[in-house]
TIMI-2910 file (N, C-alpha, C, CB; in pm, 1 decimal, decimal comma, always signed):
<rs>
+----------+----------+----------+----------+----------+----------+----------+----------+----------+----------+----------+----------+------+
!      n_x !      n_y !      n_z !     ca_x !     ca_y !     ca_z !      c_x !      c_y !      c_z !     cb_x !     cb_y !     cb_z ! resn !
+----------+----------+----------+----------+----------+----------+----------+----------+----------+----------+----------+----------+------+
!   +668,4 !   -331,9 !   +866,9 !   +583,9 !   -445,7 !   +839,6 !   +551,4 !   -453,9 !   +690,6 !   +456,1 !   -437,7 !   +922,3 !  Unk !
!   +508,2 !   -374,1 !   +636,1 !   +523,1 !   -330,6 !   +484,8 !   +626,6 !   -376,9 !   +419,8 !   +533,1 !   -195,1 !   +464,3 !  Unk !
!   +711,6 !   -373,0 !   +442,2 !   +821,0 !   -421,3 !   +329,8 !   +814,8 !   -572,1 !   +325,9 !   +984,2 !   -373,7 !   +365,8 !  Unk !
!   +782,5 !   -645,5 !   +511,4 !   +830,9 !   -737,9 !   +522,4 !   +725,7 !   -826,5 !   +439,4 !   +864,9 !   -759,1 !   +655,2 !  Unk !
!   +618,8 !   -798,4 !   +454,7 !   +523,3 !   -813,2 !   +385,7 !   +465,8 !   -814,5 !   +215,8 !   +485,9 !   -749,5 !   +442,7 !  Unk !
!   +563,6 !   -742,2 !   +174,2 !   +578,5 !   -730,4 !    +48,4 !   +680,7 !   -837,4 !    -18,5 !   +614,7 !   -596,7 !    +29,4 !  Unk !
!   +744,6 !   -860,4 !    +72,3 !   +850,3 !   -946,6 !    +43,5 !   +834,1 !  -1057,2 !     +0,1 !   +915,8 !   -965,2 !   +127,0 !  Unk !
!   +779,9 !  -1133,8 !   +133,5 !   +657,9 !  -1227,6 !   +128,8 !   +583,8 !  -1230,2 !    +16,3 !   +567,3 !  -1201,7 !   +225,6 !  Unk !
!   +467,7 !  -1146,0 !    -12,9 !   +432,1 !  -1176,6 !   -153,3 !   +486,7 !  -1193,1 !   -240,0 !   +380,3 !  -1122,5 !   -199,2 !  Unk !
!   +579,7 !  -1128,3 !   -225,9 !   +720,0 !  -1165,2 !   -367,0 !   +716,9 !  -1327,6 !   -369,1 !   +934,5 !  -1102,7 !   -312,4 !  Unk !
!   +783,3 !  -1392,5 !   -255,7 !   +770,0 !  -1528,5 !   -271,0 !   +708,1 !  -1626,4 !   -293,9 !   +786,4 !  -1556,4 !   -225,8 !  Unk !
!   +575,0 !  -1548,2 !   -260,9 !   +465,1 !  -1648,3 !   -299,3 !   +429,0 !  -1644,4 !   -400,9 !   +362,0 !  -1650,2 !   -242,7 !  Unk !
!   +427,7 !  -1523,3 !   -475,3 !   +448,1 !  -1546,1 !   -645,8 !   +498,2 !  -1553,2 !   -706,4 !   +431,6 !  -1512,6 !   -715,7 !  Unk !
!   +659,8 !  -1589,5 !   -682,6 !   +764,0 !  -1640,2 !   -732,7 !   +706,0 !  -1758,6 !   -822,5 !   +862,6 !  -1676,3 !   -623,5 !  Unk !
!   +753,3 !  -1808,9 !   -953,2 !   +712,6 !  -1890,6 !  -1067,1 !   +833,4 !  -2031,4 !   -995,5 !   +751,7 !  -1797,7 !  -1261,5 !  Unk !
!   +824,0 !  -2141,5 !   -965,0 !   +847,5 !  -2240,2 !   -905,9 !   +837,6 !  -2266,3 !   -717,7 !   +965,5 !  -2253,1 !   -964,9 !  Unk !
!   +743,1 !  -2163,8 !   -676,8 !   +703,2 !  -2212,6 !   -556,2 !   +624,6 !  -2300,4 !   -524,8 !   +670,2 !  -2144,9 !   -502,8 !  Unk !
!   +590,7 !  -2360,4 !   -409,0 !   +469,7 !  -2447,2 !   -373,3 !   +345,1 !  -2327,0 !   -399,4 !   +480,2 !  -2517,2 !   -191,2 !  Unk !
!   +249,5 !  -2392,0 !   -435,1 !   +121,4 !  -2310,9 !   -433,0 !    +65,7 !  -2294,1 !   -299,4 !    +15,8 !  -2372,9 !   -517,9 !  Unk !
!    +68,3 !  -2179,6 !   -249,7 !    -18,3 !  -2164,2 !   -122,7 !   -188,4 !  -2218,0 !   -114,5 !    -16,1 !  -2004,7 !    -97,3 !  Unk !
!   -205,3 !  -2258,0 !     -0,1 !   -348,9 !  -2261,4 !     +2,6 !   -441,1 !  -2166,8 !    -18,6 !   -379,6 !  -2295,4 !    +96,5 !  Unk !
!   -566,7 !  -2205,6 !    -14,2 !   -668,2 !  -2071,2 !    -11,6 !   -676,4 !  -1981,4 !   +161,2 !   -855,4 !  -2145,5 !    -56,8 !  Unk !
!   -666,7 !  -2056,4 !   +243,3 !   -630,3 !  -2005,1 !   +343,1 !   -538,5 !  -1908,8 !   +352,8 !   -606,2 !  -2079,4 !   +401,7 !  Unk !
!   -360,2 !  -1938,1 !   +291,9 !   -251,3 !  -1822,0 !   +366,6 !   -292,7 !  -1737,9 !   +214,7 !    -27,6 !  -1880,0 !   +409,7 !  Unk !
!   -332,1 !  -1748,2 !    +86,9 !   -407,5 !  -1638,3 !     +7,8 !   -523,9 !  -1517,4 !    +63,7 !   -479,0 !  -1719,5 !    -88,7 !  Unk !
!   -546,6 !  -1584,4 !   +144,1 !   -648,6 !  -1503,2 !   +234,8 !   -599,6 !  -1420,6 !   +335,6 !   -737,0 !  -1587,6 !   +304,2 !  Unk !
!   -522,3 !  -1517,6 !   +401,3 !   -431,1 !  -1463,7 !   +476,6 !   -322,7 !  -1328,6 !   +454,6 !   -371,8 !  -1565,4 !   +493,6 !  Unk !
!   -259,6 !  -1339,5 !   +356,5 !   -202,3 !  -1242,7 !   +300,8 !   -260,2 !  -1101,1 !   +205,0 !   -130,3 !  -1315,1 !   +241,0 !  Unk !
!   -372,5 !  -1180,8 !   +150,5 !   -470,0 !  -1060,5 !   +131,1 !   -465,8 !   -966,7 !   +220,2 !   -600,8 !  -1093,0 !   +128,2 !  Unk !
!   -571,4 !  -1024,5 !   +330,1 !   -597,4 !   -911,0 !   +481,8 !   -505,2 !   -871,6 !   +496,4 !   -636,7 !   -951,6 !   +627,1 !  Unk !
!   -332,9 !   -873,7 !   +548,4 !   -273,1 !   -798,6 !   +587,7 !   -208,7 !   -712,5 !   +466,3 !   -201,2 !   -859,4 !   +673,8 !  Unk !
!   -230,2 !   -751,8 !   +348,6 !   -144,3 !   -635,7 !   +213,9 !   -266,8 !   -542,2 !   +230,9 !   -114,2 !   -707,9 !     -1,6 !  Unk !
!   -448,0 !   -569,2 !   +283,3 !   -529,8 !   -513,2 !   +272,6 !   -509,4 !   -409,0 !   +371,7 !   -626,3 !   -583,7 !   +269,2 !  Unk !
!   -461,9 !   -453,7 !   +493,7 !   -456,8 !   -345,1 !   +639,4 !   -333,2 !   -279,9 !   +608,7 !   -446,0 !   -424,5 !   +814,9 !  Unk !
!   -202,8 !   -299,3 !   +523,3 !    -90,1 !   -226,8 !   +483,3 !   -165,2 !   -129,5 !   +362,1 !    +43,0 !   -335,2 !   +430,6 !  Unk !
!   -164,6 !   -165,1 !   +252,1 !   -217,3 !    -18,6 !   +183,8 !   -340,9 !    +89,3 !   +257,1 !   -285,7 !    -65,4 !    +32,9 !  Unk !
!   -400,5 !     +9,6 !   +355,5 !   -495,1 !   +125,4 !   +434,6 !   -440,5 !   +220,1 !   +494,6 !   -575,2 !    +81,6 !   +536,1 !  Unk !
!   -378,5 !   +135,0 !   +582,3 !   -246,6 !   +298,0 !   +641,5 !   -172,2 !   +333,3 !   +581,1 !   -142,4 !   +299,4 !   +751,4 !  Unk !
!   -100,0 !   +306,7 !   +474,4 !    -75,0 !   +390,0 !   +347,6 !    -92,4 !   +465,1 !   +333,8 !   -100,1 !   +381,9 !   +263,6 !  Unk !
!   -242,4 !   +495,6 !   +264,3 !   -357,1 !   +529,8 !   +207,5 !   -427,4 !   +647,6 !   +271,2 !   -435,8 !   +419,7 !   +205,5 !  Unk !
!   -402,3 !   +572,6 !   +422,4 !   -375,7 !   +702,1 !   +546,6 !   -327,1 !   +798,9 !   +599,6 !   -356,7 !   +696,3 !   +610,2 !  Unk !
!   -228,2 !   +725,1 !   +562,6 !    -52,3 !   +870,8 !   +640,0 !    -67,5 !   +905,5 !   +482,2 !   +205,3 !   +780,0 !   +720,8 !  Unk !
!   -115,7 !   +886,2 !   +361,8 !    -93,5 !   +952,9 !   +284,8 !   -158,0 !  +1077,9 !   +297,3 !   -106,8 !   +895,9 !   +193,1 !  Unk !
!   -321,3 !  +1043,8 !   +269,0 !   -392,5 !  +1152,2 !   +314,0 !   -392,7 !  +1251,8 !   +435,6 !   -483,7 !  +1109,6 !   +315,1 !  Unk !
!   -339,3 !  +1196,6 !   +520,7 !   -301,3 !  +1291,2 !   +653,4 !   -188,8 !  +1418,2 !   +621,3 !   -224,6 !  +1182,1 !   +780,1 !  Unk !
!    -63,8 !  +1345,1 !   +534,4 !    +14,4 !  +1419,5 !   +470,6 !    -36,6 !  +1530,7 !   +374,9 !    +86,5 !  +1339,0 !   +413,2 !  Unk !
!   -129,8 !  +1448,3 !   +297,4 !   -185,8 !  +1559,9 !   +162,1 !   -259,6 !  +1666,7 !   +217,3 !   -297,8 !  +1489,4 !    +42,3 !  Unk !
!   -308,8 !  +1646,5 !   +339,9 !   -401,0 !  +1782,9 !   +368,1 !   -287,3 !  +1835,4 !   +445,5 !   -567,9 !  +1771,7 !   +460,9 !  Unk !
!   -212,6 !  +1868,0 !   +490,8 !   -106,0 !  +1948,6 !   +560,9 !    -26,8 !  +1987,9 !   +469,3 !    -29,1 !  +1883,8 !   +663,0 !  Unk !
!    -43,5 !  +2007,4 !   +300,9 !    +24,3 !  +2023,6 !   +247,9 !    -71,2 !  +2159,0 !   +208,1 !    +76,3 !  +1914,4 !   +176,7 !  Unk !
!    -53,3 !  +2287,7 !   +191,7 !   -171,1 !  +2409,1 !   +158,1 !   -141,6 !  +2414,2 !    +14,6 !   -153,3 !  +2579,6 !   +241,0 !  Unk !
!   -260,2 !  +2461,6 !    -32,0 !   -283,5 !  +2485,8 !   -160,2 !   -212,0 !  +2597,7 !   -199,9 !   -413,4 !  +2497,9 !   -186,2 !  Unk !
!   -156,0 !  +2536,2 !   -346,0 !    -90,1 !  +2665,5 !   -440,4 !   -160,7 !  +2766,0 !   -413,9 !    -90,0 !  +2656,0 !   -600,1 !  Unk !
!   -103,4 !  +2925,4 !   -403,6 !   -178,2 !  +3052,4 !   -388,4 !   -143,1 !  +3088,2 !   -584,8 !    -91,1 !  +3187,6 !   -231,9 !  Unk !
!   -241,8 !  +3149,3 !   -615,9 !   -301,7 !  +3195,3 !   -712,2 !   -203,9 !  +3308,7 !   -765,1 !   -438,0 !  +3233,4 !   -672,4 !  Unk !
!   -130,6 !  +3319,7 !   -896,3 !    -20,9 !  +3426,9 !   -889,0 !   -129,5 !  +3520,1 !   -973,3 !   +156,7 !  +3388,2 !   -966,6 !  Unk !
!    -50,0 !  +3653,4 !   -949,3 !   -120,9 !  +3749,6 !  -1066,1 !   -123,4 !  +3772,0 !  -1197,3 !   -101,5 !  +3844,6 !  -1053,7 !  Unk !
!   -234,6 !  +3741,4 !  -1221,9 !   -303,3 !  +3719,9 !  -1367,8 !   -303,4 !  +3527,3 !  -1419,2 !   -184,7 !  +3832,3 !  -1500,1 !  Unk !
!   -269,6 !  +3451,3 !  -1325,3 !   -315,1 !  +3296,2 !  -1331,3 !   -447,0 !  +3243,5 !  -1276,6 !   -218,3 !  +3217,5 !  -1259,0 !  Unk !
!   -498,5 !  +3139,9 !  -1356,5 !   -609,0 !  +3093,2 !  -1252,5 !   -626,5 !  +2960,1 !  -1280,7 !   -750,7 !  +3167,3 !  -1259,3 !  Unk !
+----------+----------+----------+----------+----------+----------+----------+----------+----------+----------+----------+----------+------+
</rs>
């Protein structure tokens, strides 16, 4: 959905398109808004399953 979505914005800010309304601007907001959340998500889900560097001897 992400990509497809990205795509989409591509087009709509393409320099000779129709200007979208304030409506599908809104529209597309919320869902680029609910795509970087789960992002943002599986990122952090990832980053903590990742363990911290162990400490070598004589580094800190």
């Amino acid at each position: 959905m992400g990509e497809e979505l990205l795509e989409y914005a591509r087009g709509v800010l393409d320099a000779g398109q129709r200007v979208p309304s304030s409506v599908e601007y809104r529209w597309l907001a919320c869902r680029l808004t609910e795509a970087l959340s789960d992002a943002l998500r599986v990122a952090d889900s990832r980053g903590q399953r990742i363990p911290a560097p162990q400490e070598q001897d004589g580094e800190r």
